[in-house]
Backbone as JSON, one array per atom type, in Angstrom:
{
  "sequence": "XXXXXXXXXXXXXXXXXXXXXXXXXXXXXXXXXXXXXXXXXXXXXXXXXXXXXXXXXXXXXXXXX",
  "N": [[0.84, -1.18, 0.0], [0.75, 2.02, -0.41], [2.01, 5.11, 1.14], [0.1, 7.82, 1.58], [0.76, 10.3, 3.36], [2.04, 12.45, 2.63], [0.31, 13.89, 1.71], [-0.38, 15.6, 2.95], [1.49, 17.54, 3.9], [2.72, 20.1, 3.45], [2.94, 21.97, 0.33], [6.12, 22.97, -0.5], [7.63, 21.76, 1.23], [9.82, 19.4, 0.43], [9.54, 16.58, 0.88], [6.77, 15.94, -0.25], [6.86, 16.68, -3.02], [8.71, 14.26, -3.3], [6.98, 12.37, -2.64], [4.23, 12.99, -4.09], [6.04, 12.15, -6.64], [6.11, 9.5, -6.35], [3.56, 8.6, -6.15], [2.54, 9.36, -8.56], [4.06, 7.73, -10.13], [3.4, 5.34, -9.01], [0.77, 5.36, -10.17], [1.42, 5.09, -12.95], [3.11, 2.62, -13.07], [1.0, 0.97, -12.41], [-0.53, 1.24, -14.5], [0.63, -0.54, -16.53], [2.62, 0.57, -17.12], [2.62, 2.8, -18.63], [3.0, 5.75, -20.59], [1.33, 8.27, -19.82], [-1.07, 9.34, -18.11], [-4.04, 9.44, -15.42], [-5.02, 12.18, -15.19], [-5.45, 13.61, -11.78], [-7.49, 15.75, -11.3], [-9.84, 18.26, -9.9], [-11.07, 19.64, -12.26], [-10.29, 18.71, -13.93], [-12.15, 16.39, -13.39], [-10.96, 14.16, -13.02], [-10.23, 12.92, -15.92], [-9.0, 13.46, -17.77], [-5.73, 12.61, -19.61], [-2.49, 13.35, -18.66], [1.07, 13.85, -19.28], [3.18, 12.04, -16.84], [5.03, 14.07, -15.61], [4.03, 16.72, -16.06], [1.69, 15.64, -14.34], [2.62, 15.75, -11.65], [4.09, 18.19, -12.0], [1.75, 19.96, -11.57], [0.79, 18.94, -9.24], [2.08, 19.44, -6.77], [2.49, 22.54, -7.73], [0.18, 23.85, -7.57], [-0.78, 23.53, -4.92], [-1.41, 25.55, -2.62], [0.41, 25.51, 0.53]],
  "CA": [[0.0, 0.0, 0.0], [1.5, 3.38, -0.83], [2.14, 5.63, 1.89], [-0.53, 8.72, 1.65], [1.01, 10.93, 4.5], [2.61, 13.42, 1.82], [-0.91, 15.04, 0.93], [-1.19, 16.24, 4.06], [2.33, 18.76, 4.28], [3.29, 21.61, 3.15], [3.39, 21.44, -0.78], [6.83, 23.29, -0.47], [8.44, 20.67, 1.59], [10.68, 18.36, -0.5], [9.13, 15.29, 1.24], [5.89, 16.78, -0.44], [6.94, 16.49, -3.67], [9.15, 13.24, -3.78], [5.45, 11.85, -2.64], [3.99, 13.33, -5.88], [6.89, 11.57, -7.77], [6.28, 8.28, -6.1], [2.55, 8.63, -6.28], [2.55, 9.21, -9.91], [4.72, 6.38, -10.85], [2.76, 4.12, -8.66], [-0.28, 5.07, -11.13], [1.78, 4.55, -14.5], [3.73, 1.24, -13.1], [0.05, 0.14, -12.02], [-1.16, 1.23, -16.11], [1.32, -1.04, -17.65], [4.09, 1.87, -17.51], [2.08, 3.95, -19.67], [3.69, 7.28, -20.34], [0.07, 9.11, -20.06], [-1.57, 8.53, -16.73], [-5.42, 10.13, -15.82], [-5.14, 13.45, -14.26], [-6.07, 13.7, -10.57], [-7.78, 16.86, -11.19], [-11.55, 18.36, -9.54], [-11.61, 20.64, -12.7], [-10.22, 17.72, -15.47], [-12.88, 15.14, -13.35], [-10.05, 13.07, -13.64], [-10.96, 12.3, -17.74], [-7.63, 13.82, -18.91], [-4.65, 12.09, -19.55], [-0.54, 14.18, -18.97], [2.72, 13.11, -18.69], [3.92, 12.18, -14.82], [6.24, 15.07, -15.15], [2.9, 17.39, -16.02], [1.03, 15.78, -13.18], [3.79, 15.93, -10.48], [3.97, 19.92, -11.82], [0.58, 20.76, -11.37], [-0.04, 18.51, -7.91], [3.13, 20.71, -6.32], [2.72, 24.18, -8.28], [-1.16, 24.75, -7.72], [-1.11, 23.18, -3.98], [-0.28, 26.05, -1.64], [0.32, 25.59, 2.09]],
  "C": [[0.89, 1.24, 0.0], [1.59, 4.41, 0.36], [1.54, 7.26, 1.26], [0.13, 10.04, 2.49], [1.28, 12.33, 3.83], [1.88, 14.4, 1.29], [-1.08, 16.31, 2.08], [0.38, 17.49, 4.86], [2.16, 19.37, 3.04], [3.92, 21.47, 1.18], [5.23, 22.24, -0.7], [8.12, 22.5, 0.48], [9.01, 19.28, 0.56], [10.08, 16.68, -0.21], [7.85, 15.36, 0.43], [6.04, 16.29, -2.03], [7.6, 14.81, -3.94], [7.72, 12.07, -3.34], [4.84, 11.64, -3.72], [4.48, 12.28, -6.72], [6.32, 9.98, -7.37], [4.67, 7.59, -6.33], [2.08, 8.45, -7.81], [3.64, 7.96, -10.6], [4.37, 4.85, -10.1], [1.99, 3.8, -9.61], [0.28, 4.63, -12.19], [2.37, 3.01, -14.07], [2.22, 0.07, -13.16], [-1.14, -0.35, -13.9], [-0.83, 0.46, -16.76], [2.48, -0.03, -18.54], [3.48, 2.43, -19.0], [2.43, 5.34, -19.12], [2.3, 8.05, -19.42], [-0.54, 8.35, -19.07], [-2.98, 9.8, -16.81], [-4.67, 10.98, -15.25], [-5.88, 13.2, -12.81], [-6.65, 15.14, -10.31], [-9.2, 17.05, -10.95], [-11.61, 18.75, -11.17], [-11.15, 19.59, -14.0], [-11.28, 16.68, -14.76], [-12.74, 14.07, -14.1], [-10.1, 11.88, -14.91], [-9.6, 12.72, -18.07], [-6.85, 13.11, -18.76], [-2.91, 13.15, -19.82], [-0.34, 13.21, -18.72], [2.68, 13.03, -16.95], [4.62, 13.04, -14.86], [5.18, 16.67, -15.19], [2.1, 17.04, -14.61], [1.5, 15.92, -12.39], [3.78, 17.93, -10.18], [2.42, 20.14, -11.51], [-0.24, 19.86, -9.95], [1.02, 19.39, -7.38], [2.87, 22.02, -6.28], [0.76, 24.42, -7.96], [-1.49, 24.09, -6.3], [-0.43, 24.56, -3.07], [-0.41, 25.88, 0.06], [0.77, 24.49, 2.57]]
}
């Protein structure tokens, strides 16, 4: 099971992000290492598909606090 704990600091903490990273390559390893993973987004109602290096930036860069 994946360790959740990382949603819950400070997106500006480095632990914070390497979460992100580990989070998003849980979902693509779990796709069949597909580049293109869904979006975890309210406002894509997780239908879109980025890159892990797109979703990583935009769970980080639009989380503040």
């Amino acid at each position: 099971m994946l360790d959740k704990a990382w949603v819950h600091l400070c997106s500006l903490d480095p632990a914070y992000r390497i979460g992100a990273w580990k989070f998003v390559q849980n979902v693509s390893a779990n796709q069949g290492d597909n580049q293109l993973i869904i979006f975890p987004c309210i406002d894509c109602r997780n239908l879109a598909r980025h890159s892990c290096s797109k979703v990583v930036a935009h769970l980080v860069n639009t989380r503040y606090g």
